[in-house]
Backbone bond lengths (Angstrom), bond angles and torsions (degrees), N, CA, C in turn:
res aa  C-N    CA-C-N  psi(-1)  N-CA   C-N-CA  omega(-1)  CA-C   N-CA-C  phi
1 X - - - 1.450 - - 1.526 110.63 -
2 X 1.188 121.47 -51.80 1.628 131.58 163.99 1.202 116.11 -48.43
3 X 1.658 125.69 -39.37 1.391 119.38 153.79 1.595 121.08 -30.53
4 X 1.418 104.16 -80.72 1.452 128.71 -169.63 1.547 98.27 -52.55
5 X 0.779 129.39 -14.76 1.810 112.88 -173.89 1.073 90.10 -108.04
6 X 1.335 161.60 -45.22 1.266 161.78 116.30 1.477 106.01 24.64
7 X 0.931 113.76 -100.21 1.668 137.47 174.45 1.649 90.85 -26.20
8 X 1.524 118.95 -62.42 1.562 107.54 -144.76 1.988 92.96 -83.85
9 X 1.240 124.49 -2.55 1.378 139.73 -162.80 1.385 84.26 -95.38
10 X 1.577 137.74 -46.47 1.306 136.82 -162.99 1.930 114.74 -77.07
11 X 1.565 89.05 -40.84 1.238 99.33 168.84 1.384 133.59 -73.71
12 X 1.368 104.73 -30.66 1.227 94.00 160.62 1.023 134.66 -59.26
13 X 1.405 119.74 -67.41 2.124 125.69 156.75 1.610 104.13 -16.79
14 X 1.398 105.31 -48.38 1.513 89.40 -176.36 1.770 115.05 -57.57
15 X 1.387 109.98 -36.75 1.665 104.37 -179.26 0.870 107.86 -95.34
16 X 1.652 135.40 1.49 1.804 120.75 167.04 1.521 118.10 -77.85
17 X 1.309 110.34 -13.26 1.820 134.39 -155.70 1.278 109.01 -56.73
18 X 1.206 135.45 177.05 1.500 138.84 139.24 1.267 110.88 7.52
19 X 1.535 131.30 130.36 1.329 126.67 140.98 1.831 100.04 153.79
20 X 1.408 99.59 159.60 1.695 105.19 -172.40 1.897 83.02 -88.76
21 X 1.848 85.14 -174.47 1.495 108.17 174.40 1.324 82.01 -117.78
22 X 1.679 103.96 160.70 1.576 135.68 -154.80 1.786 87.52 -140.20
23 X 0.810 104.74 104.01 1.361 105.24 177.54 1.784 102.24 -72.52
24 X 1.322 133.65 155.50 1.267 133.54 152.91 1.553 119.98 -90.12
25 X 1.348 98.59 148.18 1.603 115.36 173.30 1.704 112.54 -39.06
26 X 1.483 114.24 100.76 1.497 92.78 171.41 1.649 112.77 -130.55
27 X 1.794 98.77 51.19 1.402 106.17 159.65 1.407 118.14 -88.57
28 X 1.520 131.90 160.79 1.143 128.11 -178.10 1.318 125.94 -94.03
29 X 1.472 105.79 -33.71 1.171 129.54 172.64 1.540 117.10 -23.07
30 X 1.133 126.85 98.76 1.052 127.12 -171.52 1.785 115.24 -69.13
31 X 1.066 125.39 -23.74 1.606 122.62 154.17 1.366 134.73 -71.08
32 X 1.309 111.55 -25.47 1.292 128.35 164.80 1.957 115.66 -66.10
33 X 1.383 98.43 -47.06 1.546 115.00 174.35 1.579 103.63 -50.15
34 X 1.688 114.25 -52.34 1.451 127.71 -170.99 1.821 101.97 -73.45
35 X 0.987 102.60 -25.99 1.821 93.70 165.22 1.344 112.78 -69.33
36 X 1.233 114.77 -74.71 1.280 126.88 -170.94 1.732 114.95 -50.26
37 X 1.246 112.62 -41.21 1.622 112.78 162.92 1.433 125.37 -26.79
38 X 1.217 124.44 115.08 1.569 148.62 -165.42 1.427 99.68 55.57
39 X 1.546 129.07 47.58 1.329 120.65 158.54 1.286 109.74 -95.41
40 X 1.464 136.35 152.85 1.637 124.34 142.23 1.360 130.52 -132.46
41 X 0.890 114.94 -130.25 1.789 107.62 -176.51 1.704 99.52 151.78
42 X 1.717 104.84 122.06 1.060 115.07 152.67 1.498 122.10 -111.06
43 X 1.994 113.04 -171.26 1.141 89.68 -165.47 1.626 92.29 -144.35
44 X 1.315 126.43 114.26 1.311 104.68 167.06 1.533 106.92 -145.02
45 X 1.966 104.64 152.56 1.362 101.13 -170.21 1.234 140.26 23.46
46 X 1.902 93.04 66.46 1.649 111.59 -175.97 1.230 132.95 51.40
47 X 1.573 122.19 26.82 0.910 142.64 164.41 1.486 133.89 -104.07
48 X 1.513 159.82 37.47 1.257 146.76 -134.57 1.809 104.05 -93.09
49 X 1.605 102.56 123.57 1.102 131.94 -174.72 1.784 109.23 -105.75
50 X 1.230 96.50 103.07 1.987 138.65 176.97 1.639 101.77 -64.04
51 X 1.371 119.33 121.76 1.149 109.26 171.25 1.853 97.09 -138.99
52 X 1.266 105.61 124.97 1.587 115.39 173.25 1.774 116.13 -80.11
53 X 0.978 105.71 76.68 1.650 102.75 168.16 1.354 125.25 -87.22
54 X 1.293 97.99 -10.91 1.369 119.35 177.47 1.934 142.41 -72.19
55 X 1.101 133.10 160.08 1.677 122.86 -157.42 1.770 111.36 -70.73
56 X 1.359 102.37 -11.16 1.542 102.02 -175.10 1.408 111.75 -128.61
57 X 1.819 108.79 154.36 1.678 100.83 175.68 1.860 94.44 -85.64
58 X 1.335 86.99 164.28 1.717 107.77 -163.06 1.518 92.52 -92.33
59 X 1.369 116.43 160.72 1.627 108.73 164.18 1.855 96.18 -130.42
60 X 1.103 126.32 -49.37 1.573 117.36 177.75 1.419 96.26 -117.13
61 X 1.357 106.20 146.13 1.891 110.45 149.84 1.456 99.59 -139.20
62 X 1.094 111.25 151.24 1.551 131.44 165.12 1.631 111.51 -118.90
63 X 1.612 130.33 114.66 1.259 115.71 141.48 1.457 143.22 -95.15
64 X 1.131 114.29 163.81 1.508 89.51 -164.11 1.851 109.83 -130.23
65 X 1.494 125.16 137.83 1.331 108.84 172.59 1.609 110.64 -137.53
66 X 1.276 76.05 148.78 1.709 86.58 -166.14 2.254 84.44 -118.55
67 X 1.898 83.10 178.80 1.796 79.82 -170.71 1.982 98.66 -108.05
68 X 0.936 99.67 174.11 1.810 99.54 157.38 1.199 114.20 -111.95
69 X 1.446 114.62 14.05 1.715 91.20 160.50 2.087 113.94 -139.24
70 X 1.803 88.82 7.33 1.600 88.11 -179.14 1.508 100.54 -130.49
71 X 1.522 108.53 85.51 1.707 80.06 179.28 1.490 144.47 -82.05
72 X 1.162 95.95 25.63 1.588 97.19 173.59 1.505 107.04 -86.97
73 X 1.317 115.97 -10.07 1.645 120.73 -166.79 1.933 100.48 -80.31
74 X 1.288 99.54 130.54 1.203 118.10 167.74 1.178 145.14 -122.47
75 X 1.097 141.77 127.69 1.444 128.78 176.71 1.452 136.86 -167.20
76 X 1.866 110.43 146.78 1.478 103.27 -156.83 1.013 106.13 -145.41
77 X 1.248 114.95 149.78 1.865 127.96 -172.26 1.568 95.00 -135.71
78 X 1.853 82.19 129.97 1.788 99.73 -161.91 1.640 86.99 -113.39
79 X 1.522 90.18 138.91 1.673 107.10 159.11 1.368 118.32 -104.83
80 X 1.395 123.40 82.64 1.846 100.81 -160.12 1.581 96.81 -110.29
81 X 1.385 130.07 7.63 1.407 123.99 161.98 1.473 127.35 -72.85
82 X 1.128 106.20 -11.81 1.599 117.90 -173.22 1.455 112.62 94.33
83 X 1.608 126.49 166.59 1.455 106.75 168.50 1.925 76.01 -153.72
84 X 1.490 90.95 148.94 1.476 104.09 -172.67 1.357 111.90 -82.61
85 X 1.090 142.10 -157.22 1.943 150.92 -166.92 1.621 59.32 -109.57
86 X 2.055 103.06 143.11 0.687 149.91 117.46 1.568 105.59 85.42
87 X 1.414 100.96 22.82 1.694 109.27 162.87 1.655 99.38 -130.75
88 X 1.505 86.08 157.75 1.512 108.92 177.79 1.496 133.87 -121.85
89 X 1.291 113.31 136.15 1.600 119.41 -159.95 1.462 125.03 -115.56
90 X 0.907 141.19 135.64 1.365 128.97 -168.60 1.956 105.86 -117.46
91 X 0.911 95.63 156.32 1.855 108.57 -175.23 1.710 115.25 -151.46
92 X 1.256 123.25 119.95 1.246 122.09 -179.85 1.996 107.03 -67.57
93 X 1.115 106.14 148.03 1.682 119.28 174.52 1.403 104.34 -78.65
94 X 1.110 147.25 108.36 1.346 164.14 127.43 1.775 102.39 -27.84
95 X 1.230 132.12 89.93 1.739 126.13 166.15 1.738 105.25 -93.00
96 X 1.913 94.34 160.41 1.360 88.29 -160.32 1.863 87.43 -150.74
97 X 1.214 134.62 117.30 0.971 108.76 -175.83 1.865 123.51 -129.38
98 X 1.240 139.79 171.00 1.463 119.54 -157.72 0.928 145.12 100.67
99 X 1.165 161.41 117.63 1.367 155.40 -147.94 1.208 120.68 -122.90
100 X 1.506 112.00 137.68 1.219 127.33 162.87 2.162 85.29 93.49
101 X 1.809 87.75 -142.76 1.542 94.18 168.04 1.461 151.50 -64.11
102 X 1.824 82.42 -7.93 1.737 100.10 179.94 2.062 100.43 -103.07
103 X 1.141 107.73 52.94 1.280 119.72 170.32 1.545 112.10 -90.82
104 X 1.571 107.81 113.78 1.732 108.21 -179.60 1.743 101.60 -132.27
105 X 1.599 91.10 164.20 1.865 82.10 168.38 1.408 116.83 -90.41
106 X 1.249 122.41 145.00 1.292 126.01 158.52 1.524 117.71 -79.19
107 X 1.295 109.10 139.91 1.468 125.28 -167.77 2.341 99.38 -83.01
108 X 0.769 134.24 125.83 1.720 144.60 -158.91 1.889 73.39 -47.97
109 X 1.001 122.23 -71.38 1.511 116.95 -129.68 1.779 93.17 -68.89
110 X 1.680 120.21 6.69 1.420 115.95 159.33 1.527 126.77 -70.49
111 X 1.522 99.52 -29.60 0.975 107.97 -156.25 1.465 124.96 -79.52
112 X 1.776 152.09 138.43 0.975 110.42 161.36 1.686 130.93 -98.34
113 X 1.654 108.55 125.95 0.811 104.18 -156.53 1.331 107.93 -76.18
114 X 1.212 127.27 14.25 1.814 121.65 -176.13 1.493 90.82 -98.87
115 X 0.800 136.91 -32.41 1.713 132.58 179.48 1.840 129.37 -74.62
116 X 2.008 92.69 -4.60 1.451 99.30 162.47 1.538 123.83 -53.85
117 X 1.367 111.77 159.72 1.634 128.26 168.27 1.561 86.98 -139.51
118 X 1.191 115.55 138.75 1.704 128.14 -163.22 1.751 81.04 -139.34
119 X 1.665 112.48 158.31 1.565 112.40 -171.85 1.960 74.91 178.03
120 X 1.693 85.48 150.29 1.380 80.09 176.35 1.782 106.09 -106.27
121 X 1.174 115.99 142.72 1.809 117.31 -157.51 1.949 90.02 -90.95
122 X 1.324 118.31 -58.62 1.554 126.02 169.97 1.117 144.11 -161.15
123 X 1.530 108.50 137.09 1.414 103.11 -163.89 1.551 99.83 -125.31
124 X 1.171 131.70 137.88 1.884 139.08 -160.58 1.804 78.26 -120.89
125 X 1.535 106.04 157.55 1.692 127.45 155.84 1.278 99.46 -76.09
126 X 1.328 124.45 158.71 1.444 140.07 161.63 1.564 116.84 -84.04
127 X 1.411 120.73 100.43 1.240 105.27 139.20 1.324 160.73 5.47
128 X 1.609 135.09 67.31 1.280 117.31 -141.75 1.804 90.08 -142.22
């Protein structure tokens, strides 16, 4: 019995640990859905890494992260070269935080990065 609570006590820590939230796709658009299909993107130390697994080449993506506990904090890593089916691209996050005229960048090591929500804002097909 001390086993089993053990184990399920261990596992848990394992899924409370380190790591942002990934928001999911909740456009409807059914062409947009068919872009984004077998795309992903992770994110670590201000970096978010684009991977095309997906049926079409990409021509723009934008992701976007905002914080859960500062909301003026913003931030986005642009893909505007395109990335083809089945290669992967990486782009640093640019944060920006403040409103209105008192808008400045924040330097990464302000930020906390365990309190991200990352979502992707847009992604277009490529032209070919």
């Amino acid at each position: 019995m001390k086993k089993i609570i053990f184990v399920s006590m261990l596992a848990a820590c394992g899924f409370s640990g380190y790591g942002q939230t990934y928001q999911p796709i909740t456009s409807k658009n059914k062409t947009y859905l068919e872009t984004l299909k077998g795309v992903s993107y992770t994110y670590k130390q201000g970096v978010v890494t684009l991977k095309n697994n997906g049926r079409y080449a990409l021509g723009t993506v934008s992701i976007t992260a905002s914080s859960k506990v500062d909301s003026t904090l913003f931030g986005i890593a642009l893909f505007e070269d395109g990335i083809d089916k089945g290669e992967t691209a990486k782009s640093e996050v640019y944060f920006t935080t403040g409103r209105g005229k008192k808008v400045h960048e924040v330097p990464l090591k302000q930020v906390d990065q365990k309190k991200l929500v990352l979502s992707f804002d847009k992604a277009t097909r490529a032209v070919k």
